[in-house]
N, C-alpha and C positions, 0 to 999 in steps of 0.2 A: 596352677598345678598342671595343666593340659599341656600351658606354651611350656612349661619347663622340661615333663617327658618328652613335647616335640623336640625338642632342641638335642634333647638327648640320644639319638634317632642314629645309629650309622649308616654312613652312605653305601652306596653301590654303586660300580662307574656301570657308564651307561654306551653300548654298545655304537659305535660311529652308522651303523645303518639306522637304528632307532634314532639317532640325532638328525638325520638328513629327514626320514620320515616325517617327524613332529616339524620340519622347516616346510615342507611340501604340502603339508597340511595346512599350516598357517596359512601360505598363498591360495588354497584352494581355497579356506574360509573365508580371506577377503574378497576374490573374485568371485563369492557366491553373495554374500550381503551389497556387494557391489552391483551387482546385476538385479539382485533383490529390490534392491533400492531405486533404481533408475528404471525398474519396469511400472513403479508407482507413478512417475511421469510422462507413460506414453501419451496419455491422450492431451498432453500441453504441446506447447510448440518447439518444435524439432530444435534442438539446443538450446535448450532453457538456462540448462548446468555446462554446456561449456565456460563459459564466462567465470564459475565458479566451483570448479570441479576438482582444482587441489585442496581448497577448501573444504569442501565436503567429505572427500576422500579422510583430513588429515581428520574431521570432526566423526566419524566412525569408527578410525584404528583407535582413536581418545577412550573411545568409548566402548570399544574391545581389550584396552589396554587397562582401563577403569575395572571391568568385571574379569581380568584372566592375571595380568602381572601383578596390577597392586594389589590385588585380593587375594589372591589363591600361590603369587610365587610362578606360577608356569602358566606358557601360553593353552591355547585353546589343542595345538597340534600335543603338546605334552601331556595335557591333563587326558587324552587317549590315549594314551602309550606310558600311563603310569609314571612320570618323568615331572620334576619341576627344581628349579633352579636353587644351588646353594652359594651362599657368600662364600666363594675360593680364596678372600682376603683374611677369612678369622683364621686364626696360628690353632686352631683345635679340629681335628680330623671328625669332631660329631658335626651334627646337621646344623648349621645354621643362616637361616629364611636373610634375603636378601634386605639391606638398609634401605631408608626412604631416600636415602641420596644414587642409590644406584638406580630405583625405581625411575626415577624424575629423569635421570641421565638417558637410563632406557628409552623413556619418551621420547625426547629430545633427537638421541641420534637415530632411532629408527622412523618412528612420525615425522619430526621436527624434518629432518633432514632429506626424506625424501619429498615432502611440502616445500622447502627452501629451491630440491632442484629441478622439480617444475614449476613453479610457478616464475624461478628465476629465467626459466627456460623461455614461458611466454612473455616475460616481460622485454626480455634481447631478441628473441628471436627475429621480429621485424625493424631494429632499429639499424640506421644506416651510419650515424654518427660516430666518430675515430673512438670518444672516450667509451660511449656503450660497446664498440668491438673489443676494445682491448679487456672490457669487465666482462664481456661471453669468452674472451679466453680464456680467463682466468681460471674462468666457474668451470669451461670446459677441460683444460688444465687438473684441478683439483679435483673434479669426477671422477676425472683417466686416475689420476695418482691413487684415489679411497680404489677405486678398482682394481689395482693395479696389487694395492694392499690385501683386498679383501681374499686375489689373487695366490697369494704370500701366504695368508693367513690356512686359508685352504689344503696346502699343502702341506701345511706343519699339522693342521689339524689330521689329515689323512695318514700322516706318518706316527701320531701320538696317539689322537683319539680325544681331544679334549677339545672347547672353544672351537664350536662349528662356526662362528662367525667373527666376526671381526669386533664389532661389538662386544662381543662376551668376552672379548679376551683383553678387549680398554677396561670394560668396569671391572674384570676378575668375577664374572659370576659363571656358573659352572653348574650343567646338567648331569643330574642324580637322580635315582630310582625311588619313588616314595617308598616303598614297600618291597621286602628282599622275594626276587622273583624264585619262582617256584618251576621244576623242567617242565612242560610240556609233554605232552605224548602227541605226535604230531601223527594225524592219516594219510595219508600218498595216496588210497584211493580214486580219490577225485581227481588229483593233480594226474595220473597215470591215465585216468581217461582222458582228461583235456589234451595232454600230448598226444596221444595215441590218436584221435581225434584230428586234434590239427594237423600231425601228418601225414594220416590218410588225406586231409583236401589239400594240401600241399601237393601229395601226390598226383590227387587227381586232374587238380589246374596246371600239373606239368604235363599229365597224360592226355586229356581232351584234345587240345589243339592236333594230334596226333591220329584222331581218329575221324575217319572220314562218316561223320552221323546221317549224309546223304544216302549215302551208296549203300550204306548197312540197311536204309529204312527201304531202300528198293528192292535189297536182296533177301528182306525177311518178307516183305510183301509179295515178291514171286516166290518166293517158298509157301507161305500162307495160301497164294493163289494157283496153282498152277496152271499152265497152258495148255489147255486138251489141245489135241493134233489136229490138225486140220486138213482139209482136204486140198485135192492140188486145185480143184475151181474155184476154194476159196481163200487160197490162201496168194494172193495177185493183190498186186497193189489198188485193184478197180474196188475192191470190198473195205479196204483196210483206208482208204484215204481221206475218208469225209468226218475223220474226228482224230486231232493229235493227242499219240501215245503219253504225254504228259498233263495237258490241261484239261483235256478231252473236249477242247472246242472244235469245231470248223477250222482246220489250218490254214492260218495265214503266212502263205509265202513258204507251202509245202517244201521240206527238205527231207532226204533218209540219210543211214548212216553207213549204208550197206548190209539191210536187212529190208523184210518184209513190211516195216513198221513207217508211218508218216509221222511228223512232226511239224509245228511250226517254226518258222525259221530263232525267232528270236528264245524260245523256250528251249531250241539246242544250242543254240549259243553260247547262251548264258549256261546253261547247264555244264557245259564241256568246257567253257575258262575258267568256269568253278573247278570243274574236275574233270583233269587230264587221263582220268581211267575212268570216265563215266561209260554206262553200260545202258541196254535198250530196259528200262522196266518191264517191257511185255517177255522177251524172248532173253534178253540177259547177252544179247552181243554188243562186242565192242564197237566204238566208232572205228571206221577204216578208213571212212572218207564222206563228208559234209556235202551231200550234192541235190543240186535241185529238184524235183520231179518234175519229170519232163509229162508224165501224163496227165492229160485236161482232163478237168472236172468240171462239169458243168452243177450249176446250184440246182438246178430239180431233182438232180440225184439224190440229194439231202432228203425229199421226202420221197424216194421210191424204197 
């Protein structure tokens, strides 16, 4: 009574983005049980499972393909997007759940098939012999051409909307809606922040490089500090030279810029190839001119 209302069932077609979705999903479930799986083997020896690793591979999708297509009709990416596959070969427009001969088929060409092209893959791949070249052509040959197809396939699918894969479109099976969707009331909310969001830092990784964050931090720090005036006795270089306006050590290899202020040689250097408008932190002048100090300092001065 149940299979015969299901069967009864009209379809809904199924929108080409929600088909690409449930395909993206698929890949992302196997690359997750995949990683799942082989994180159970760390603490063996480092390539345990290369040796036998399409194998395992195909003995997984088996058993993906066990509890999603033969049982349920749709894969794992459909059965969250409300989606699972109808027989496109019954001559009657109601629902009807895919044959055990297509099931088996599905196997085949999706497991089957992509187990046949690696393992065929490591079996040629070091052989040096004329007849094993000509049978890696072959195989290579016939990959290019399914690709080539799948290629083909793609395109017609993007132009109708139907048979997102290649496969689907050899057995005639064909993604439909289980259950007839209902509108939405969708919120932009959130999406309106995220934009708004990312292009303010958008903005601002195109503005930073633009702002000179040195010369901003010296010109709030002499604003924050100011320079009381000094006297004309003490404002000579004999008072101001025994600690550089930058590091505040003992200058090494004293230089001025043409001001009042001592520096060590390499602390302006560096400073002024950084930046061609650097400025005195203490007094806020520019460089005019990088020159040595000519007046000695004797080191007991340090401690008068």
């Amino acid at each position: 009574m149940a299979s015969s209302i299901g069967n009864e069932k009209n379809v809904n077609p199924v929108l080409r983005i929600s088909q690409l979705d449930a395909l993206e999903l698929n890949k992302a479930l196997e690359q997750l049980v995949w990683s799942q799986f082989t994180s159970c083997f760390h603490g063996f020896k480092p390539g345990v499972l290369a040796h036998i690793e399409p194998e395992v591979k195909a003995f997984l999708c088996l058993l993906l393909w066990r509890f999603t297509i033969y049982s349920k009709n749709a894969t794992v990416g459909q059965a969250v997007l409300n989606i699972q596959y109808k027989n496109n070969l019954s001559q009657t427009e109601k629902y009807q759940p895919l044959s055990k001969h297509q099931k088996l088929w599905y196997l085949i060409f999706t497991v089957g098939g992509r187990w046949l092209e690696e393992r065929c893959y490591d079996l040629f791949s070091n052989r040096q012999r004329q007849s094993f070249c000509k049978i890696k052509h072959c195989i290579n040959f016939g990959a290019g051409l399914l690709k080539l197809c799948g290629l083909v396939n793609f395109l017609i699918f993007l132009q109708k909307g139907t048979f997102a894969t290649l496969t689907e479109r050899i057995l005639g099976i064909r993604s439909v809606f289980c259950k007839p969707q209902s509108v939405r009331q969708v919120g932009f909310e959130y999406m309106n922040r995220e934009l708004l969001w990312h292009g303010f830092a958008e903005f601002l990784i195109y503005l930073l490089p633009f702002i000179n964050v040195q010369k901003l931090k010296l010109n709030i720090s002499s604003w924050c500090l100011p320079i009381a005036s000094l006297s004309n006795s003490e404002n000579t270089l004999a008072t101001r030279c025994k600690e550089c306006s930058l590091c505040g050590e003992w200058p090494t290899m004293p230089h001025t810029i043409g001001c009042s202020h001592v520096f060590c040689y390499y602390c302006i250097k560096s400073n002024y190839l950084f930046d061609m408008y650097f400025t005195c932190p203490k007094c806020g002048s520019e460089v005019h001119s990088l020159q040595p100090l000519k007046y000695k300092i004797e080191m007991t001065e340090l401690h008068v």
